[in-house]
N, C-alpha and C positions, 0 to 999 in steps of 0.2 A: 639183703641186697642194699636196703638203703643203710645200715651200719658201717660195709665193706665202702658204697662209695662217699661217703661223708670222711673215712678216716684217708682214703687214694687223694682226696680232691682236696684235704688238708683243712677244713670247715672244722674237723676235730680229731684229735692225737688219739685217742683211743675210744672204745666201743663198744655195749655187752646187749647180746638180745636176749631179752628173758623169754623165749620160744617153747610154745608146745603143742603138739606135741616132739619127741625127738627123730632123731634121721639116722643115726650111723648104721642104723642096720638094716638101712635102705640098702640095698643094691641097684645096679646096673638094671638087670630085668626084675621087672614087681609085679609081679602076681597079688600081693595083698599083703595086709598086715604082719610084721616081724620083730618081737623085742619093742611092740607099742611104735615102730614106725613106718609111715609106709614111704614119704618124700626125704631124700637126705638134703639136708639143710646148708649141708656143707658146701654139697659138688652143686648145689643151685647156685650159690652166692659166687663160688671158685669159676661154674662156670660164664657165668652173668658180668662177670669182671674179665675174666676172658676176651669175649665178646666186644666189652670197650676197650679191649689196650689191642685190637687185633692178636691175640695171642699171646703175643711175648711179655710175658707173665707168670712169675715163678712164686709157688706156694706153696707155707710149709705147715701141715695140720698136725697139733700135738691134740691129741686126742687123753685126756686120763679118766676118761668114766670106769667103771670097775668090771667093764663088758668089754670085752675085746670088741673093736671098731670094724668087724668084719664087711660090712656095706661098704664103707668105705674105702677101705682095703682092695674089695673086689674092685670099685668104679675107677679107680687111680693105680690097681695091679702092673700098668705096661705104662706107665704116662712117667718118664723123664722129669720132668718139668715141678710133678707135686712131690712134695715130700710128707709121706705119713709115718708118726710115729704113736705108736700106740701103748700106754701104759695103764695097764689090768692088771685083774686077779688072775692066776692062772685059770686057764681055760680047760684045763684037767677039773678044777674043781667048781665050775660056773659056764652058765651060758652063754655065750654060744658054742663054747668048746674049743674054739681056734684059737688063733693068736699066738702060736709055739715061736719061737727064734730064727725058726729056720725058715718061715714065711718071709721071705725078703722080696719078693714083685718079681715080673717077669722077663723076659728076654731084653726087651727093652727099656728095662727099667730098675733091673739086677740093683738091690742094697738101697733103694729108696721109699723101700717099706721099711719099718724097724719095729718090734716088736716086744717090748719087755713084760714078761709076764713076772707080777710079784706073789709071790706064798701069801696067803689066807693068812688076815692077821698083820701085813702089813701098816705100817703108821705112818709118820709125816719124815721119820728119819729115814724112811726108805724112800717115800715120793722125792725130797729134797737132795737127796743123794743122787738119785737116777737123773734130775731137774739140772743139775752143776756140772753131773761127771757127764753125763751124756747128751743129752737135748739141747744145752746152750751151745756147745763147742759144735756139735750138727751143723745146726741153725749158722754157726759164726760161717762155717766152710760152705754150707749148700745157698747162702745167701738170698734166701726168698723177700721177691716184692712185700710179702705179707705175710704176717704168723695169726694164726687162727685156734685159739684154742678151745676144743671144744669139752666142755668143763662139766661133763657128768658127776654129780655128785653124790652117785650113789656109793661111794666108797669112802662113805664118813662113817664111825664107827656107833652111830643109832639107825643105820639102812636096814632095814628087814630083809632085805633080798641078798647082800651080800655079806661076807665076811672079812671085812675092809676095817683097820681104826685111823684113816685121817681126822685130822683135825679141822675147824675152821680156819685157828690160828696156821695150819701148814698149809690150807689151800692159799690165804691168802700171802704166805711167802713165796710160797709157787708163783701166784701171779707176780709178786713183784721182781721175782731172780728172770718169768718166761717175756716180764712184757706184751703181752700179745697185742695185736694193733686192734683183732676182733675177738669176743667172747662169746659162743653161744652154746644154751644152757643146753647140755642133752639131759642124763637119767639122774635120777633123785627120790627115793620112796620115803622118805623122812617128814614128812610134810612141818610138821610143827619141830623137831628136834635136829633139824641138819640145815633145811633151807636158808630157811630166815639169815641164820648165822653166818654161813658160807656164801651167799651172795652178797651179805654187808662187807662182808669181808674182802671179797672178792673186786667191789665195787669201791672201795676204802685203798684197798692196791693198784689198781688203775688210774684213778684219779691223782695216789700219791701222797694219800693221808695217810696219819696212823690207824694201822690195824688193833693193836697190841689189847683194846678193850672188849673186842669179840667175843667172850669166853662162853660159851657152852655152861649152863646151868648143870646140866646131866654131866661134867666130864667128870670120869672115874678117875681116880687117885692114879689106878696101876697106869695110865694112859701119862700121865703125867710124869710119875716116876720114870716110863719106860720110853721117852721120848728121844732122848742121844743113845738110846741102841740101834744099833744097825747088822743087819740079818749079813751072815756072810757068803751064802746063797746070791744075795743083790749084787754084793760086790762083784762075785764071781759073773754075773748075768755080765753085767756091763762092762767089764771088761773084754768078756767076749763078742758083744756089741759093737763096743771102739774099734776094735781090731779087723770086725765085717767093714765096718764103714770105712779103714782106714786103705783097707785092700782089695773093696770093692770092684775097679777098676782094673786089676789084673788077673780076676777071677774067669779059668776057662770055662766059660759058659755050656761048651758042649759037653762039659762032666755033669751039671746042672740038671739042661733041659735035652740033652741028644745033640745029634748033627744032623738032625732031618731039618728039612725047612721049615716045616712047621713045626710047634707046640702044640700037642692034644693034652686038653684037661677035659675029665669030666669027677662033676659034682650032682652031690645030692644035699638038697638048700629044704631045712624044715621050718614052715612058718609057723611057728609057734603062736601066738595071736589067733590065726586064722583056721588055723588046723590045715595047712597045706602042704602037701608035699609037691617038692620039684626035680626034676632029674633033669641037668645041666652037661652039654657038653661044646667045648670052644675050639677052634683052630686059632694058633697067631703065628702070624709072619715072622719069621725073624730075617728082619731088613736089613742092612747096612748102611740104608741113607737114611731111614727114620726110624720111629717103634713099630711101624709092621701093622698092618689089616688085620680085620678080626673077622669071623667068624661066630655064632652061636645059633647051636639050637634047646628051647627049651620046651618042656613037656611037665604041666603043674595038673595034679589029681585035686581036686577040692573035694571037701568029706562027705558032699553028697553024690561021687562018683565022675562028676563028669571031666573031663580031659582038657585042656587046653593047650594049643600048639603052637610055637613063637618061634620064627628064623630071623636073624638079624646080622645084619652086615655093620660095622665098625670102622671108620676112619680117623684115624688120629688125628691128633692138632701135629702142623706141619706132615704132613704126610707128602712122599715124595710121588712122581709121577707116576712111576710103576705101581705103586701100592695102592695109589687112586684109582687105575686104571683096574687093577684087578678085583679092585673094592666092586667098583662098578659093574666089571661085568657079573661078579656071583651075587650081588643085587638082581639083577635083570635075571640068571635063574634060578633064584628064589620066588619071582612071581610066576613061574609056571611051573612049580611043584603042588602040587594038590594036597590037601591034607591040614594046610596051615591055617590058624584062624589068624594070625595076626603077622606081618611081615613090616619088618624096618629096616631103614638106612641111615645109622646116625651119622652126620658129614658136619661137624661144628664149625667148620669155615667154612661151608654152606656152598661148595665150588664145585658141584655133580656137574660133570661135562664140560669142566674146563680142563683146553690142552696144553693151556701153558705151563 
């Protein structure tokens, strides 16, 4: 929070919080621990800055940890207004398993998800390919107050958990081609062979120094030699990416999500960390004057049996009258449903009961 408003209030041009633990695989409802997070860092800071601009606030999270960004993804699924893009390992081959192409957010908020999943093995010429052809030109048209990157680096090529070969030298051209106005550290299991390096680096392209002496003691020859190859897999991604984003707007949405008025999703969320399972099911409005009321119920087993019951109601930033009003009343019965241990109303402009 204090990063985001020191760089809004102009005290300083750029930003990095060395935070941990990480957040993106925080979601909307938390039951407990996920992917080592349990508060996303992000939607706290995004929404905290909200908050002070009354809303109208437009931000855009390039997310590249080598985990698909799914917390995040889920709390900004219908929200207009953020732009998430997420760049991992494929989710075929790594956890959390999501993150496919065809995740683009929901009714109201169609193509402001984006999603590139990279093949196992990927290096700096594929991060920097995706960074130019795709994220920058985003960013140019989606025009966010704020670019936010959250800069996982577990996709250096000494990560134990992944199958990533970024460089330090490629993160920090990253930083310098994304500019981010904020940096906060998510994943990294490298402790002594990624870190150190990748943050120097990292923190050398912000400021606007030279990077170019970073080098990785451990880097392998072949990493070296194989750096101007580029996967043509990638290509082909991001092309079809450009094309989402370019068409987004005249995409029939009832081929998407139906012609009913609402969206039913339901999910099954495994908290890995905690040993929890959840079974996830939402209603959303599809509105015409804003993103539409939510709906959720959730239901989390924790390992030593016992159940836990969650209904929550959902109101959007800018939410129109009707969607308020309807928010409100399945608020009101949800507290007299029996069975629930815990019942919410999230209303981020905090206007329950206003009729204007």
């Amino acid at each position: 929070m204090t990063a985001g408003e020191l760089v809004l209030s102009g005290k300083t041009k750029r930003a990095f919080a060395l935070l941990r633990p990480p957040g993106h695989h925080a979601m909307r409802v938390v039951h407990g621990s996920r992917g080592f997070c349990t508060i996303n860092i992000e939607a706290v800071l995004i929404e905290y800055l909200r908050k002070l601009h009354g809303g109208k606030f437009r931000c855009a999270i390039v997310d590249t940890d080598a985990h698909h960004a799914d917390g995040t993804q889920d709390i900004y699924y219908n929200d207009p207004d953020i732009l998430h893009i997420s760049i991992h390992q494929d989710g075929r081959t790594l956890y959390p398993g999501t993150g496919a192409m065809d995740e683009l957010g929901g009714p109201g908020a169609y193509g402001t998800l984006i999603n590139l999943p990279l093949p196992p093995g990927s290096g700096d010429a594929e991060l920097l390919y995706a960074t130019e052809q795709l994220v920058l030109p985003l960013l140019q048209d989606f025009k966010p107050d704020l670019i936010i990157n959250a800069a996982g680096q577990d996709n250096h090529f000494t990560d134990p958990l992944t199958n990533m070969n970024i460089t330090a030298q490629g993160y920090a051209r990253m930083t310098e081609l994304l500019s981010p106005d904020v940096v906060v550290l998510e994943g990294g299991y490298s402790i002594e062979g990624a870190l150190p390096y990748v943050n120097v680096g990292i923190i050398l392209a912000l400021a606007g120094l030279d990077y170019t002496g970073v080098i990785e003691p451990e880097l392998p020859q072949k990493l070296i030699d194989n750096q101007g190859r580029l996967r043509e897999e990638v290509v082909s991604n991001v092309g079809y990416l450009q094309e989402v984003w370019s068409r987004r707007k005249e995409k029939d949405l009832d081929l998407v999500f139906g012609d009913k008025e609402y969206v039913q999703r339901k999910r099954r969320i495994y908290y890995d960390t905690d040993n929890i399972s959840e079974h996830q099911s939402e209603e959303i409005k599809r509105c015409p004057s804003c993103s539409g009321c939510r709906r959720v119920y959730s239901i989390a087993e924790r390992h030593y049996g016992r159940l836990v019951k969650i209904g929550a109601v959902l109101i959007p930033w800018h939410a129109c009258r009707n969607c308020r009003h309807e928010a409100e009343e399945a608020y009101q019965q949800l507290t007299t449903e029996e069975g629930l241990d815990h019942i919410y109303l999230h209303d981020p402009e905090g206007k329950q009961g206003d009729e204007g």
